[in-house]
C-alpha positions as CSV (number, residue, x, y, z in Angstrom):
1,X,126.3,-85.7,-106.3
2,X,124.4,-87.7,-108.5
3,X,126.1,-90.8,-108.4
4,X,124.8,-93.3,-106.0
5,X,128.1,-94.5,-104.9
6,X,129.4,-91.6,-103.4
7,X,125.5,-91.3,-101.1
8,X,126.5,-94.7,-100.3
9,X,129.9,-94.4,-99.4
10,X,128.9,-91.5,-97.1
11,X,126.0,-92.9,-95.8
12,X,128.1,-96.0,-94.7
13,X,130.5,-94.2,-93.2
14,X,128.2,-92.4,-90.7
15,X,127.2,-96.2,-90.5
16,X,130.7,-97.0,-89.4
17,X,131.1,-94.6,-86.6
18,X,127.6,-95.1,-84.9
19,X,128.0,-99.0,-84.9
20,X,130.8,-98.6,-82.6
21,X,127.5,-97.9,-80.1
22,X,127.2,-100.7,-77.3
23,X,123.3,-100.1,-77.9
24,X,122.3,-100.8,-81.2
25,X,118.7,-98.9,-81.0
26,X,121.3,-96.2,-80.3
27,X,123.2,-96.7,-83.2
28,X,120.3,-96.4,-85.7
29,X,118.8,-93.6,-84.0
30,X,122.5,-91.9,-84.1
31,X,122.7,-92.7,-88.0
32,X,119.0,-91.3,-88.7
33,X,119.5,-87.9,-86.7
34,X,122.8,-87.4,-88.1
35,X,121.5,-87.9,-91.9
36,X,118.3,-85.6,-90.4
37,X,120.4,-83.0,-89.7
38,X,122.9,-82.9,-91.6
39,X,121.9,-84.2,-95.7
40,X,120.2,-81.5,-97.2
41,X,117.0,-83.1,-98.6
42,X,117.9,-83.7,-101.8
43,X,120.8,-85.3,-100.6
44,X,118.1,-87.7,-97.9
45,X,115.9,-88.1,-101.6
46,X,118.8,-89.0,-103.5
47,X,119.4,-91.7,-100.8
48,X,115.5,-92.9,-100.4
49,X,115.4,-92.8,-104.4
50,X,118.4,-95.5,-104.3
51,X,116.7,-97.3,-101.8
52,X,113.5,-97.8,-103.9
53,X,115.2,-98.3,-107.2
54,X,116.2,-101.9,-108.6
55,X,119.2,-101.7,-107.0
56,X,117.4,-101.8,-104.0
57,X,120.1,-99.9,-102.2
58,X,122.7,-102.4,-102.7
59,X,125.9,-102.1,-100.6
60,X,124.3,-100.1,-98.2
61,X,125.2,-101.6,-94.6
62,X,122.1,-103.7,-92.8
63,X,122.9,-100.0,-89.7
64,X,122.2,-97.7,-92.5
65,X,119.5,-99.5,-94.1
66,X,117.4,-99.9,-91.4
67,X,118.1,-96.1,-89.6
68,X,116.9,-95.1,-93.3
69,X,113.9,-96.8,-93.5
70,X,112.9,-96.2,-89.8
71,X,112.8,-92.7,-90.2
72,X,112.2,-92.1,-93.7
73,X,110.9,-88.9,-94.9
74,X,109.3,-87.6,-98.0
């Protein structure tokens, strides 16, 4: 699953379902536990990885970027 597309793709699909939350402090914390406890961690570093390369994590939506970086972990 090296190919950034498909971590994005998944990532913004969790994205999807949690912005559908009334609360949107819920929403990120929904999208960060679920990629917590469910990515494997090289899955969660593949993502991070994207996020800090030139791409910058491009078409990543503005939910999933900002559940990722508040709970980002090495």
């Amino acid at each position: 699953m090296s190919d950034p597309k498909i971590i994005v793709r998944m990532a913004n699909q969790i994205g999807e379902f949690f912005a559908a939350y009334p609360c949107h402090e819920e929403a990120v914390e929904g999208v960060a536990n679920h990629i917590h406890k469910f990515w494997e961690p090289r899955m969660r570093r593949r993502l991070y990885a994207y996020l800090d390369s030139p791409a910058a994590g491009a078409g990543l939506s503005e939910l999933v970027r900002v559940a990722v970086t508040v709970r980002r972990e090495e």
